[in-house]
C-alpha positions in Angstrom: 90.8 -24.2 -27.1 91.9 -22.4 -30.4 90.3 -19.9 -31.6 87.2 -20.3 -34.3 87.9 -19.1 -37.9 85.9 -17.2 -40.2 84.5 -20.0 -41.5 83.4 -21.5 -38.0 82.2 -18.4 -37.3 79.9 -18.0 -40.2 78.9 -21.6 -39.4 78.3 -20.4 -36.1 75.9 -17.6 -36.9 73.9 -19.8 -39.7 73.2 -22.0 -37.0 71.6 -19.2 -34.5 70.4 -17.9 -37.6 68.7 -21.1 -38.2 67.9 -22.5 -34.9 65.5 -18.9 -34.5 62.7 -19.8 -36.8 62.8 -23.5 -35.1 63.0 -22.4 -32.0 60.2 -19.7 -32.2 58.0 -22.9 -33.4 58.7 -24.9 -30.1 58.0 -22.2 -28.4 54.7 -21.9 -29.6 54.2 -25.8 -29.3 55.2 -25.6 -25.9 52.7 -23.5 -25.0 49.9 -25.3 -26.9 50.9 -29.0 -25.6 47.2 -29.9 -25.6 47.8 -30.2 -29.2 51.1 -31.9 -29.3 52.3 -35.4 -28.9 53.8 -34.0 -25.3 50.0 -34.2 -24.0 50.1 -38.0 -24.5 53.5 -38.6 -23.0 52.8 -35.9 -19.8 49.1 -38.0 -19.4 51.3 -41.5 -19.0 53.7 -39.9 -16.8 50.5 -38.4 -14.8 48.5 -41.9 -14.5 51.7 -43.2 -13.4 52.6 -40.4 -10.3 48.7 -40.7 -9.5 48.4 -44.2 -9.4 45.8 -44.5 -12.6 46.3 -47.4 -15.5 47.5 -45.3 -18.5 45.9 -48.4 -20.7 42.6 -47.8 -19.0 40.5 -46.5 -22.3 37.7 -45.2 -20.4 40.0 -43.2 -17.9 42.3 -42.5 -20.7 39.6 -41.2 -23.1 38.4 -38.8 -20.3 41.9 -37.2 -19.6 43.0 -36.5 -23.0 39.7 -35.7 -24.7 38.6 -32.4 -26.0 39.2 -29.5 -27.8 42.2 -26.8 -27.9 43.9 -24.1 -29.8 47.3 -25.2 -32.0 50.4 -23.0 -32.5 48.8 -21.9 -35.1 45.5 -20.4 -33.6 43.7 -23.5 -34.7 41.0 -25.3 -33.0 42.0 -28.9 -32.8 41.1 -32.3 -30.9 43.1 -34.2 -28.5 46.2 -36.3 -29.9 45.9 -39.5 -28.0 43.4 -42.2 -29.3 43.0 -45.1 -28.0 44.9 -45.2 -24.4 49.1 -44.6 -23.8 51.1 -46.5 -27.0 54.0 -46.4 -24.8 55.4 -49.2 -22.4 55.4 -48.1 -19.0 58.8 -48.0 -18.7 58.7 -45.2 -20.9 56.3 -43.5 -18.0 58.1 -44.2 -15.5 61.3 -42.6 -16.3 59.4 -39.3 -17.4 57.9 -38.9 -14.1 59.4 -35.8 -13.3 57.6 -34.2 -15.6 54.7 -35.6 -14.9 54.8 -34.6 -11.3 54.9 -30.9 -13.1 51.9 -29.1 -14.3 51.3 -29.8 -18.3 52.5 -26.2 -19.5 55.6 -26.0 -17.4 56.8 -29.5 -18.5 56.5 -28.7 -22.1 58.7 -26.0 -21.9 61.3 -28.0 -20.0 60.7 -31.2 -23.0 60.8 -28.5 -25.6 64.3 -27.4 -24.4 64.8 -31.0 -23.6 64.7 -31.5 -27.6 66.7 -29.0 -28.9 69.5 -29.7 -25.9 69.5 -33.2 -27.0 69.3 -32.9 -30.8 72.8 -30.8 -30.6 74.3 -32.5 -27.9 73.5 -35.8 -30.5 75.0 -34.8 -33.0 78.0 -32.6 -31.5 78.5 -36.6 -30.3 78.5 -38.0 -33.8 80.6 -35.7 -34.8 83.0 -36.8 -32.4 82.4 -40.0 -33.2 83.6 -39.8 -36.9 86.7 -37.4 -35.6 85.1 -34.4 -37.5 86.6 -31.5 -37.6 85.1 -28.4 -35.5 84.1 -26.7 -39.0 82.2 -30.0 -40.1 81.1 -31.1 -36.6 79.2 -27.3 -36.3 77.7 -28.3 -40.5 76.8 -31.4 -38.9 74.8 -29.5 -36.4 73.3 -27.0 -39.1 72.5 -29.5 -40.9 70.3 -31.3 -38.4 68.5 -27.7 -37.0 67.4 -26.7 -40.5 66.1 -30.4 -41.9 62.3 -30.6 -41.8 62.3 -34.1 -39.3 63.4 -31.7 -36.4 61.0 -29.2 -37.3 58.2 -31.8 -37.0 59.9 -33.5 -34.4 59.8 -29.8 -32.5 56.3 -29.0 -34.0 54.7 -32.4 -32.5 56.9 -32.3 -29.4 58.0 -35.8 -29.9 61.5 -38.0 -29.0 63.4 -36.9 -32.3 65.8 -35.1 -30.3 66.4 -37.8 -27.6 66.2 -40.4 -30.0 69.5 -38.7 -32.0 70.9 -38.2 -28.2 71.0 -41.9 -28.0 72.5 -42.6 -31.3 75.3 -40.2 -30.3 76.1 -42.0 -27.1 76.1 -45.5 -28.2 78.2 -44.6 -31.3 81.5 -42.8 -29.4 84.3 -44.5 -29.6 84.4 -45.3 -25.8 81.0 -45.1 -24.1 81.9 -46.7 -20.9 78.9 -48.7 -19.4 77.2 -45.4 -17.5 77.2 -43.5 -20.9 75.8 -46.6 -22.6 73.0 -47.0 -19.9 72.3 -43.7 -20.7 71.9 -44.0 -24.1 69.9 -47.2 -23.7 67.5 -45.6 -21.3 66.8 -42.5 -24.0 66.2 -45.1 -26.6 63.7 -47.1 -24.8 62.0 -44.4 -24.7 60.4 -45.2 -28.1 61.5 -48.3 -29.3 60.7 -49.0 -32.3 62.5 -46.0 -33.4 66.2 -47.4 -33.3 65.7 -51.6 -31.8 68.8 -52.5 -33.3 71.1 -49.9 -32.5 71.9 -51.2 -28.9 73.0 -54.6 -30.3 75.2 -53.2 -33.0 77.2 -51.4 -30.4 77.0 -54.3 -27.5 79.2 -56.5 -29.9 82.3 -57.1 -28.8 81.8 -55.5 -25.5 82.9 -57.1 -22.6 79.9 -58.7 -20.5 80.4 -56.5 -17.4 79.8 -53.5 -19.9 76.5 -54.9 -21.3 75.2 -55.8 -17.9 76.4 -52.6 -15.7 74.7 -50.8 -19.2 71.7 -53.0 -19.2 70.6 -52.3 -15.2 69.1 -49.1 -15.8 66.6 -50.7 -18.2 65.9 -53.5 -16.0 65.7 -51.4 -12.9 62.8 -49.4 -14.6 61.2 -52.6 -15.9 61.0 -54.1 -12.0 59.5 -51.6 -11.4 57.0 -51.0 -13.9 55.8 -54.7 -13.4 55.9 -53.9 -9.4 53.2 -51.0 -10.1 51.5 -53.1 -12.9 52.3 -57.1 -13.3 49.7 -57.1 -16.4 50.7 -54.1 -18.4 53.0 -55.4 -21.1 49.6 -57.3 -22.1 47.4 -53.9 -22.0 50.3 -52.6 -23.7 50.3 -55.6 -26.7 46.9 -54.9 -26.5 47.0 -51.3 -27.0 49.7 -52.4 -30.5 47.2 -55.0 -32.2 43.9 -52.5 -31.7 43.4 -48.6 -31.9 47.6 -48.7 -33.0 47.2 -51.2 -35.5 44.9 -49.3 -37.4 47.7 -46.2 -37.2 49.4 -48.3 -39.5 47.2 -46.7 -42.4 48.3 -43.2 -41.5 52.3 -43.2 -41.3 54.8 -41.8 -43.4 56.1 -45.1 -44.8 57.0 -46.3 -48.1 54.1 -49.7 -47.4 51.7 -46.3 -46.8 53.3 -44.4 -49.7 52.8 -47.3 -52.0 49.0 -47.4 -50.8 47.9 -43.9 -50.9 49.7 -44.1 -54.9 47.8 -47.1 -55.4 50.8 -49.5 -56.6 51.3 -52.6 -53.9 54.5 -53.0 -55.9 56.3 -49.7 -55.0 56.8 -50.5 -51.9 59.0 -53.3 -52.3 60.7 -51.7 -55.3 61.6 -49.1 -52.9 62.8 -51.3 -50.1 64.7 -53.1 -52.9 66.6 -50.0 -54.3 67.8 -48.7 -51.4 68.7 -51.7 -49.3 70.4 -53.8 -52.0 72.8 -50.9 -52.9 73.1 -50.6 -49.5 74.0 -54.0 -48.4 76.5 -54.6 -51.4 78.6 -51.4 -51.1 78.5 -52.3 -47.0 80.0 -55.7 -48.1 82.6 -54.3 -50.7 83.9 -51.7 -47.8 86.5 -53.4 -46.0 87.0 -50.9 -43.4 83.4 -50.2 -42.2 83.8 -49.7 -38.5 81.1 -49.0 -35.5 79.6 -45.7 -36.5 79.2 -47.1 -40.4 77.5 -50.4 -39.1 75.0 -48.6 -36.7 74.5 -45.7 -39.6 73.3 -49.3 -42.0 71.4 -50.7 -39.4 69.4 -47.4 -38.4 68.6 -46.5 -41.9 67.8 -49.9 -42.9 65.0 -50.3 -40.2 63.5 -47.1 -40.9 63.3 -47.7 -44.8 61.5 -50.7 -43.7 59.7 -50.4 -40.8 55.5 -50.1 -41.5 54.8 -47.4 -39.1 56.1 -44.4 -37.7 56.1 -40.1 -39.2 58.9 -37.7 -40.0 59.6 -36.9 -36.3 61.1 -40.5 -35.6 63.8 -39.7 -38.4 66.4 -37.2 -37.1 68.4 -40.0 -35.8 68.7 -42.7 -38.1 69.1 -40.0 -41.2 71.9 -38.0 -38.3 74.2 -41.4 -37.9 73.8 -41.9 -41.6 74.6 -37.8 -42.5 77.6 -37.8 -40.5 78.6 -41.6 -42.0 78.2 -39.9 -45.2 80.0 -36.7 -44.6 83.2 -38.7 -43.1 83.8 -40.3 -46.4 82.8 -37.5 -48.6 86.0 -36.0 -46.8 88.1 -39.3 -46.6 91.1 -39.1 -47.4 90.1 -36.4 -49.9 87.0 -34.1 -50.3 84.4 -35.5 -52.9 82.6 -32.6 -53.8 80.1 -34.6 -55.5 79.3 -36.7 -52.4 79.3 -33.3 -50.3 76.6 -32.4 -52.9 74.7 -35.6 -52.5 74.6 -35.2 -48.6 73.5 -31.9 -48.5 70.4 -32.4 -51.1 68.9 -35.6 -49.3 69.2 -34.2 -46.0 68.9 -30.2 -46.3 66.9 -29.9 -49.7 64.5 -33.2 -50.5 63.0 -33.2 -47.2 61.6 -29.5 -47.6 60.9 -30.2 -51.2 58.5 -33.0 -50.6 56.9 -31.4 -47.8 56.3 -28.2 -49.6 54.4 -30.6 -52.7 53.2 -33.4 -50.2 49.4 -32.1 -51.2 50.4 -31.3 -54.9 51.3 -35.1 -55.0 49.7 -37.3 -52.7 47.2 -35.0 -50.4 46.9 -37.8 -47.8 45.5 -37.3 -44.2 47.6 -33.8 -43.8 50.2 -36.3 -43.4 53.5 -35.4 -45.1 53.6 -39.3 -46.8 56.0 -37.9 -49.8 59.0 -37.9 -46.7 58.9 -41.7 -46.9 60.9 -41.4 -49.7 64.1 -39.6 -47.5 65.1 -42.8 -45.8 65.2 -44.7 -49.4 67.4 -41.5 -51.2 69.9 -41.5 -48.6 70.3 -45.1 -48.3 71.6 -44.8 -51.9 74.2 -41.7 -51.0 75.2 -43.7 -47.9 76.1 -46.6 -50.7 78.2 -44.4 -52.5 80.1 -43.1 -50.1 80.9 -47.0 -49.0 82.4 -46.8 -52.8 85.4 -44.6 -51.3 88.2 -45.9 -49.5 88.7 -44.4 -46.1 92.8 -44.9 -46.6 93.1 -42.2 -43.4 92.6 -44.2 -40.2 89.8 -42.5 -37.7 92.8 -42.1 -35.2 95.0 -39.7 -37.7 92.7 -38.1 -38.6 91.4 -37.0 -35.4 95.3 -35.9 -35.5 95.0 -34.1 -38.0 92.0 -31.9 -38.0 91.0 -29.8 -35.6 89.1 -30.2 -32.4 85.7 -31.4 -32.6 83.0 -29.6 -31.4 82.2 -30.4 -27.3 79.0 -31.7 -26.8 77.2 -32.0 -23.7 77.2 -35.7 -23.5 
């Protein structure tokens, strides 16, 4: 392996620099998990290894209720109304850590995160034949945006969301790989739906079902436990959930909170349509592009969900982004543009979330990431990629391993 250069190393130390802070904050979290989003998932997993109904309310209510100090030295309540918003599947697979006392399995999902976040991207990188200097940008860029720090803050599947991305983008996945991946993004759902099929076309049919088993291993034998839960789950969606919809950081909750049923649309409308008509123009979009639109285009849209479900659709779309802004020639303006919507804008509208629109404590003003780099993504369609992937893997230097 060759030596790094100045510049890698410098890159190197801004991301230990970086990942210090970050890091110091999971920490905390991990040791607080009665406060984080972890409580709810370690509970499923719990009921699960126990043999309890996760959707029971009543049994639910009783194992999650109460009150507890916050990273911060806050007192706080519980984080899980309701009763589990996950399908059991989703249980299932984390019950090694529910076998595990609640403390000690949030350290392990804490590291869990942060392993997964850079092995995810270190992945995409690969993917769009980066070179090591951009692959370890890549990665900076990802450690310092303020959707990881919530996604490390509130302990939530950010980091194995982006994992997944990274997986079912490479160039050759291989069925195992891609049952990974497809396992890791079951574990939320609604996060990234429409990933999977982007990458299963074309695919032979022995790929898609030896890929496919995992999933329907788990979901044998989450109906063998509990034949009726996809209805307590459903039911779970359309109740206490349903009314969650009011409190997500979403452009239909953005337009709500501002009082203008119109913005919403307008929004969906200026970032899609650029979107859809630069992806038409570009002759040569290939895998990584098409999942990079399909990610970003579901989370601009989708009515529900918070910062901490955005690492991975605004990763595929960074690294989408930062291949062209370098394709066949750096565009220093689309470097620029990259680095504003996903290093800068995010922290800005956090830090003025309550200046603007004080709404819940929610940070609703980061609804408006997804829509801005939608329209960067467009303009990087605008530039020919003239280099093909394969050369220029040739010609730049190795990317950065990951762990995948």
């Amino acid at each position: 392996m060759p030596s790094m250069s100045r510049d890698e190393l410098r890159l190197l130390v801004l991301a230990a620099v970086v990942v210090v802070p970050v890091a110091i904050l999971g920490f905390g979290a991990a040791l607080t998990p009665e406060t984080t989003d972890f409580r709810c998932f370690w509970t499923g997993a719990a009921f699960v290894a126990t043999g309890r109904d996760p959707y029971d309310v009543a049994e639910w209510t009783r194992a999650t209720s109460g009150v507890a100090l916050d990273v911060f030295g806050r007192i706080r309540p519980g984080n899980c109304p309701g009763s589990y918003a996950y399908p059991l599947t989703t249980a299932i697979a984390m019950l090694p850590l529910g076998v595990l006392p609640l403390h000690v399995a949030a350290v392990i999902w804490e590291l869990m995160i942060f392993a997964t976040a850079v092995a995810g991207a270190a992945l995409l990188a690969r993917a769009a034949s980066l070179s090591r200097y951009l692959s370890l940008a890549l990665v900076v860029l990802v450690l310092m945006s303020q959707p990881f720090e919530q996604t490390v803050m509130s302990a939530q599947f950010g980091g194995l969301s982006l994992f997944a991305v990274g997986l079912l983008a490479s160039q050759k996945v291989g069925p195992r790989r891609a049952g990974v991946g497809l396992i890791f993004a079951a574990m939320k759902p609604h996060v990234i739906p429409f990933v999977p099929l982007v990458r299963a076309r074309g695919e032979r049919a022995r790929t898609i079902v030896v890929a496919v088993a995992p999933i329907g291993a788990l979901l044998l034998v989450s109906l063998a436990l509990r034949p009726a839960w996809p209805i307590s789950w459903i039911a779970e969606l359309i109740g206490q959930r349903r009314d969650m919809f009011g409190a997500s950081v979403s452009l239909w909750t953005l337009a709500s909170v501002a009082q203008s049923p119109l913005l919403g649309p307008a929004l969906v409308v200026a970032a899609i349509v650029p979107l859809a008509l630069a992806g038409r123009r570009a002759r040569d979009l290939d895998l990584l592009d098409a999942i990079a639109v399909v990610a970003l285009a579901w989370l601009i849209v989708v009515p529900y969900g918070l910062t901490s479900d955005q690492p991975a659709p605004l990763a595929v779309a960074w690294v989408a982004i930062l291949r062209r802004a370098v394709t066949p020639s750096t565009s220093t303006a689309h470097v620029v543009a990259l680095f504003v919507v996903g290093g800068i804008l995010p922290w800005v509208l956090y830090g003025v979330r309550f200046d603007v629109l004080a709404y819940n404590g929610l940070e609703v003003t980061g609804a408006l990431v997804p829509p801005a780099t939608a329209i960067v993504l467009a303009a990087a369609f605008t530039r020919s990629r003239a280099v093909a992937v394969t050369s220029a893997r040739s010609a730049s230097q190795p990317a950065l391993s990951s762990g995948g």
